[in-house]
N, C-alpha and C positions, 0 to 999 in steps of 0.2 A: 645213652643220655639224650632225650627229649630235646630236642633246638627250642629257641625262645619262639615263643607263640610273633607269628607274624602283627603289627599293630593296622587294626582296619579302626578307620575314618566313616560314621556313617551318615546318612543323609540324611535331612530334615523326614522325606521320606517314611527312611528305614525306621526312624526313632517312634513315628508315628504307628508303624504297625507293630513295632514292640508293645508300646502301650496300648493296643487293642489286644493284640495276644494275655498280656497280664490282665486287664480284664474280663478276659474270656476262663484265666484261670491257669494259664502258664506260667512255670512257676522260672524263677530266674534263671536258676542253673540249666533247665530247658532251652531257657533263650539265648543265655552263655555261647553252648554250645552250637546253635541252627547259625548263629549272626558270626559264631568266632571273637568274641569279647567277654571279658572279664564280668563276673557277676556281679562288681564293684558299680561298672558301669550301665547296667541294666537297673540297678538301684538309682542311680544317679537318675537316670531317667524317670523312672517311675518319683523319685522327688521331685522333678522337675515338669511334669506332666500338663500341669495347667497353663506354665507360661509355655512349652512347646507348641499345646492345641493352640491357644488363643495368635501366636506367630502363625501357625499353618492357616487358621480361622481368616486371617488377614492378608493373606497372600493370594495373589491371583492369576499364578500358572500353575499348574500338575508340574510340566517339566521343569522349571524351574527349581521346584521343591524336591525334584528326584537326584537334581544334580547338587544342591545346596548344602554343605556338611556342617555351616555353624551359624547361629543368631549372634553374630556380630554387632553389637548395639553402637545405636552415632555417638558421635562427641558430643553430638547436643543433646541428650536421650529425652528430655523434655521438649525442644522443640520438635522433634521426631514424633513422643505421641499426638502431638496437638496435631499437628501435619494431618498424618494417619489418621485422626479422628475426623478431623474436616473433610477431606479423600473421600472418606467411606460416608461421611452422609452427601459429598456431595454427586456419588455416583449413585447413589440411593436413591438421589430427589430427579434424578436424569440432568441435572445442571452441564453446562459445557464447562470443561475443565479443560487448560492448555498447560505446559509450559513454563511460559510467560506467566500464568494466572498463578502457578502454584511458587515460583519464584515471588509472588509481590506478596502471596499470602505468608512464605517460609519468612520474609522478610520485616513482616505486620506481627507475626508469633512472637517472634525473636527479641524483640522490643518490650512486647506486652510483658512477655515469662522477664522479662527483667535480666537480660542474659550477658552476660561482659564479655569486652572486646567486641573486633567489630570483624563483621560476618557478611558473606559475599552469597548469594543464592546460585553459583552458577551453571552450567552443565552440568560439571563433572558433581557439584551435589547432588541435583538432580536425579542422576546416571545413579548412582551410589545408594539414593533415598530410593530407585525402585527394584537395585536391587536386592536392596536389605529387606524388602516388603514383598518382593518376587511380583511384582507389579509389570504388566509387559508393555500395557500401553497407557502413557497418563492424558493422550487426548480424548474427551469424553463428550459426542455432540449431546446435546442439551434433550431431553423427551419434549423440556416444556419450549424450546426454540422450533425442532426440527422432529418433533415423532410424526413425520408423514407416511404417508400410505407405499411408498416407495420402498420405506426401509421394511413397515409392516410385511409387504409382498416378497422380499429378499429371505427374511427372517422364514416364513410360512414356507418359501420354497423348500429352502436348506433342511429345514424342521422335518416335512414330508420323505423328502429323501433320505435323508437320518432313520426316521420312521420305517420306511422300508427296506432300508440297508439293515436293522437292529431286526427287523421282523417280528415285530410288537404291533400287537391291538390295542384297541382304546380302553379294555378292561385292564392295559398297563401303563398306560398315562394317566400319570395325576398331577394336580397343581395345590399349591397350598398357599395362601395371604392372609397377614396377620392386618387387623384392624382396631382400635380404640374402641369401646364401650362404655359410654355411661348407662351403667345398668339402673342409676335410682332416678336418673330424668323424668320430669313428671310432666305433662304439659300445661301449661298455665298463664294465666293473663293476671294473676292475681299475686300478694304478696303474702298467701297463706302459709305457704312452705321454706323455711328457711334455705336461702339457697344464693345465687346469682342468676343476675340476667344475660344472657349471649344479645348480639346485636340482633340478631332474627325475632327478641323477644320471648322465645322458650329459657323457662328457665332452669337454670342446668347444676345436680346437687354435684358438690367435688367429691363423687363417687366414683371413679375409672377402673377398669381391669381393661388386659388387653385378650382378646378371643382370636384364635386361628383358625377356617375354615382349611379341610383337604379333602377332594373328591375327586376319581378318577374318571376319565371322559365321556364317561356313559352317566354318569347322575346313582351306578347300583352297588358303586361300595363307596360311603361317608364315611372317613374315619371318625370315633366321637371329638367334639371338637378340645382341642387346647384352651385354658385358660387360664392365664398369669395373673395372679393377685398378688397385692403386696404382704401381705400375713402369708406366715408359713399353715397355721394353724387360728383360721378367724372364727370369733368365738361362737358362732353359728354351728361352726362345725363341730362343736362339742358334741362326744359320744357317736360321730360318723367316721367310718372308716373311709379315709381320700380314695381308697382304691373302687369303693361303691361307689363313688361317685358318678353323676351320669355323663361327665365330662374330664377329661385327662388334666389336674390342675397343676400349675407350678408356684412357686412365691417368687417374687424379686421386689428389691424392697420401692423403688418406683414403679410397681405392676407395669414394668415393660417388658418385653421378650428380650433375650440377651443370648449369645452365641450359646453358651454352656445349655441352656434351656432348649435351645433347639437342638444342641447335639444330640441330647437326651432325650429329647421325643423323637427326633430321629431315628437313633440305634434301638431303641426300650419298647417305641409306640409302633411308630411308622413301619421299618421293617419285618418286624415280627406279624402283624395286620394283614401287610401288604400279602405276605406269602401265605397264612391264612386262608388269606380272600381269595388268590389264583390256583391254590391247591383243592379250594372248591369248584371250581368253573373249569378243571385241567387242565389248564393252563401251565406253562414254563414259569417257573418263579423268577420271572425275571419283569423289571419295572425300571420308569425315569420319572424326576419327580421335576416341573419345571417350576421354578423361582423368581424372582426378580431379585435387583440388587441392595436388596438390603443389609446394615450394616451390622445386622442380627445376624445374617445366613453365613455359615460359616464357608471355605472354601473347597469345592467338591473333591480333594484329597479326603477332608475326614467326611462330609457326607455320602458314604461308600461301605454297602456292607458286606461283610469277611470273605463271598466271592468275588466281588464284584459288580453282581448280578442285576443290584436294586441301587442305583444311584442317583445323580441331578445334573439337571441341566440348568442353565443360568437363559432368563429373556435377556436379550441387549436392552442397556440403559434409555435408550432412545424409541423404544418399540413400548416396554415392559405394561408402562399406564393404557395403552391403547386395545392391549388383547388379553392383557394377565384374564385367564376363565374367572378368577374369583371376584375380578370387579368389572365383571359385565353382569350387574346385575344381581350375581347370587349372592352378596355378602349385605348390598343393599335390600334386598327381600327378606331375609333370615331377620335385619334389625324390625322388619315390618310385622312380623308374625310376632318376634317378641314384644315389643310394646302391644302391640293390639291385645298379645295375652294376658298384659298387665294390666291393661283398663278391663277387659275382662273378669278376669279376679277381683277387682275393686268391686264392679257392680256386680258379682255373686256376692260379696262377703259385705257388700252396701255398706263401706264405707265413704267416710269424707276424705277429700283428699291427703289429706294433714295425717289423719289416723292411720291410710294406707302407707304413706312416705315412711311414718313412725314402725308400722310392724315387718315390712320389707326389709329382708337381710339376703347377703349375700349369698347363701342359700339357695335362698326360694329362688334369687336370679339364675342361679346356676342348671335347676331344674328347668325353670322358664325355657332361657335361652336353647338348651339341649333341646325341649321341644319343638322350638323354633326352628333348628338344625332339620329336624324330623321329618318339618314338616314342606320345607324344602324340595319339589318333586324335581326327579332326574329330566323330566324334560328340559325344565329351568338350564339344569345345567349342561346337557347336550345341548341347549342353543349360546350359552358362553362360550361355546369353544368354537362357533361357527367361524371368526375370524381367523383360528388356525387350521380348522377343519370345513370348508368350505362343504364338503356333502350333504352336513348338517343344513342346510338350507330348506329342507323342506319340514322342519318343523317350525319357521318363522311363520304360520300362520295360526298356530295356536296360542292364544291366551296369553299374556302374562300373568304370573301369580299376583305381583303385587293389586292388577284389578278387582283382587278379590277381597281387598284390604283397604276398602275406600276411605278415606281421608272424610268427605262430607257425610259419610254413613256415622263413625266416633263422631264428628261434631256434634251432629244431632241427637247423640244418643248421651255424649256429655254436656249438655243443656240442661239436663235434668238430674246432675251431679253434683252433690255438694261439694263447694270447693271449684267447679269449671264451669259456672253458667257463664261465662262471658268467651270460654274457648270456641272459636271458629274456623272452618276450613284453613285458612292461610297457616293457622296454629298449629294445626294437625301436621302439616307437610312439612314444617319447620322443624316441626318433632322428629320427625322421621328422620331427617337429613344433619340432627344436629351434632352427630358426630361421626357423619360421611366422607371427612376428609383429615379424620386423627390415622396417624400412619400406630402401628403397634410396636415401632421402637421409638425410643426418646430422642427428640430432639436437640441438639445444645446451640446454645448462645457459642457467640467467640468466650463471654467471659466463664462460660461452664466449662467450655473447650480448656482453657486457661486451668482454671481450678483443678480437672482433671489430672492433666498433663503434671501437676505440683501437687499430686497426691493428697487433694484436699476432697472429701466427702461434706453433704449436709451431713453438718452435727443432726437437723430434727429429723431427718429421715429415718433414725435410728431404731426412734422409739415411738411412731407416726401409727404405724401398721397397728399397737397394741390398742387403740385408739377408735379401731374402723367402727365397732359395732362394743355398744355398752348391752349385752346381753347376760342376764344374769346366770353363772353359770350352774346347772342341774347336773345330779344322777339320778336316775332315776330307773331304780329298781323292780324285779319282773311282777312282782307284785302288787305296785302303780298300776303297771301298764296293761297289766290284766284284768285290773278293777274300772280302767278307762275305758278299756276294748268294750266290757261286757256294758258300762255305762249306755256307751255309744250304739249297740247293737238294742238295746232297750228303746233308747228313741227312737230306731228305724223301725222297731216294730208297731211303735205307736203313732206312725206317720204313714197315713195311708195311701201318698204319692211316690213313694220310694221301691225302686226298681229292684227288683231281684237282684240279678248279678252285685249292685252294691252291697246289698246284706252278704252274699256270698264272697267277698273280697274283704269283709270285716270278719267273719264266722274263719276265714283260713287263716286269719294272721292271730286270731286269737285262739286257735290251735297252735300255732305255730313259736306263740308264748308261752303256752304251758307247757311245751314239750322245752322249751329253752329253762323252764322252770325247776322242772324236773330233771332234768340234765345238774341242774347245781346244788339240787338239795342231793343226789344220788349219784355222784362225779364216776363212778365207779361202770355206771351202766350206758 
């Protein structure tokens, strides 16, 4: 007779790499067995999945989490998430946090949530609030008090020798920053275009997504970029498969980056990429992706993939704005190439301002911007890393790209634009910078903080997204597109400035219809 199965206890940890295992394809009773638990409780887990990651997502030790065996929620579980939401954006913004501080703000919470009885902030809360959030340290010196070059040089040493301890080249260091885009900004001194004014004067349409730049320290693998839209399916998109797409996209319903979206481009994009990319070069499949602390980045337990091999490192709070590679420049140039592409387009297609804002869909941004990415050269960004990689110094004599993207050259050339004769240099640069300092997660008020923590959502947010673009939507059938292609290839014959290679990238696609044509009339062959 069988003894009763010993009862194990397991760890926030353990639970986490169960639920990678079931997504990899493990089936329970598999996991039953390896862990020594009941296949009851492997289900359980796998129900319970998302509120685990989003605990592990939030916690900010490894060991903590290895020794941690339950999510113990507070007695105030609503002033608890407000807490934890403040925390993570205020380690986000590099803010000084004490304490003292988070004592006056648990205090300020506790009030607003409307909360009975009366509540004392003190140590032993404290003690309790970091270890429920596996939080190791709550003093946080500030980036925007104290990011000096002191901490920078500490940071750069430890980095280095990390660097040489792991025995990693710079084809396995990558960095990745998420940024804000208003991709339909148009520049303007005029009230032609329906929109708002920013205080700079550019005026700015409420068209946002949020774009993530990652490249690793050479400038020679780009991953294609991320980008969060609030549509799952924007009606642009109609009849495009997301996976064609020339950029990796996700939906959230306030186009922000959010833990679960990055996990997913993590495990889905980023890993699978990374090893790719080193399996071509010979390389060791092994990489460190460095981050800043954002309240989107989930915590490096789950960003970890199933050897080990490709993981992350975190910037200290207080260094993060001063050296992160993606905002020395490279993420500031990418926005430079894409607007320049979009006054471009306008004056091919010679329209007026008004009519370009009107035929612009999220789309065509999408293609833009990736070319934008493209066009990006790796010098650029082997000199962003010069502040962690000092050797890099001897490309500091070459160029910047953005020179190549003059600001007085678009003025002058939108002088002669309907819709911007009165746009002028100052206009241009204000363009440029007009949404250089949107972070790619949301912000919140105390009182959004509030709402949150009380499980309140915007009602309009709901149904905001079905909104973005009134495009009417088409099918359209191989026999359309057949009759278009040949259209089209008829005017380039009767146009006697058109280059070869274009009639020949019309003449393969309209092969390449008819054999799609033929494929439906004859499913068979």
């Amino acid at each position: 007779m069988s003894g009763k199965r010993k009862r194990v206890v397991l760890t926030i940890k353990d639970k986490l790499d169960i639920i990678k295992k079931l997504e990899e394809g493990s089936s329970s009773k598999q996991l039953s067995v390896i862990y020594g638990i009941g296949e009851t409780t492997v289900r359980d887990i796998r129900k319970n999945k998302e509120k685990i990651i989003t605990y592990a997502s939030s916690s900010d030790s490894t060991s903590l989490l290895a020794k941690r065996k339950s999510m113990k929620p507070s007695m105030y579980e609503e002033l608890d998430r407000a807490m934890l939401e403040w925390f993570n954006q205020q380690r986000a913004k590099g803010n000084p946090v004490s304490g003292p501080i988070c004592a006056k703000r648990a205090e300020f919470f506790f009030y607003a949530l409307g909360m009975d009885g009366d509540f004392n902030p003190s140590a032993g809360w404290l003690t309790r609030f970091k270890q429920r959030h596996s939080i190791r340290e709550i003093n946080i010196r500030g980036e925007k008090l104290n990011g000096d070059e002191t901490a920078v040089d500490e940071f750069c040493s430890h980095f280095q020798e990390f660097v040489q301890r792991e025995n990693l080249q710079p084809e396995q260091i990558y960095n990745a920053d998420e940024t804000g885009l208003f991709w339909k900004c148009l520049p303007t001194r005029t009230s032609a275009v329906k929109g708002k004014f920013t205080p700079s004067g550019c005026k700015l349409i409420e068209e946002r997504v949020t774009v993530m730049c990652c490249a690793n320290a050479t400038g020679l693998h780009k991953l294609k970029l991320c980008v969060v839209g609030k549509a799952k399916k924007p009606r642009s998109f109609k009849g495009t498969d997301t996976s064609n797409l020339p950029v990796s996209y996700f939906s959230q319903k306030g186009a922000w980056m959010d833990l679960s979206i990055f996990r997913q481009w993590f495990d889905k994009i980023f890993v699978p990429q990374v090893r790719e990319y080193l399996r071509s070069k010979g390389l060791q499949e092994k990489a460190v992706l460095l981050l800043d602390n954002s309240p989107t980045h989930p915590n490096e337990n789950v960003l970890r993939s199933d050897d080990g091999q490709i993981f992350v490192k975190y910037l200290p709070p207080n260094v993060a704005s001063l050296i992160q590679p993606m905002d020395q420049g490279v993420i500031a140039i990418m926005k430079r190439y894409y607007r320049a592409g979009l006054l471009q387009n306008n004056l091919e297609e010679g329209n007026d301002l008004k009519m370009f804002w009107k035929k612009l869909t999220l789309l065509d941004a999408l293609y833009e911007i990736s070319m934008a990415w493209n066009m990006v050269k790796p010098v650029t960004i082997i000199r962003a890393w010069n502040k962690i990689f000092p050797g890099n110094e001897e490309n500091d004599d070459l160029d910047f790209d953005e020179e190549e993207i003059s600001a007085a050259t678009l003025a002058t050339i939108l002088q002669h634009t309907q819709g911007c004769e009165k746009v002028d240099t100052e206009n241009i640069e204000q363009w440029f910078e007009v949404d250089s300092t949107e972070p790619g997660y949301e912000v919140l008020t105390d009182s959004e903080i509030i709402r949150r923590a009380q499980g309140q959502t915007d009602e309009s947010s709901e149904n905001e997204e079905e909104e973005i673009e009134l495009i009417p939507e088409r099918n359209i059938n191989h026999a359309a597109a057949l009759k278009w292609t040949e259209n089209l290839l008829d005017y380039l014959e009767q146009q006697g400035d058109m280059i070869l290679p274009d009639k020949l990238v019309i003449r393969k696609l309209r092969a390449t219809i008819r054999n799609k044509q033929k494929m439906t009339m004859n499913p068979t062959q």
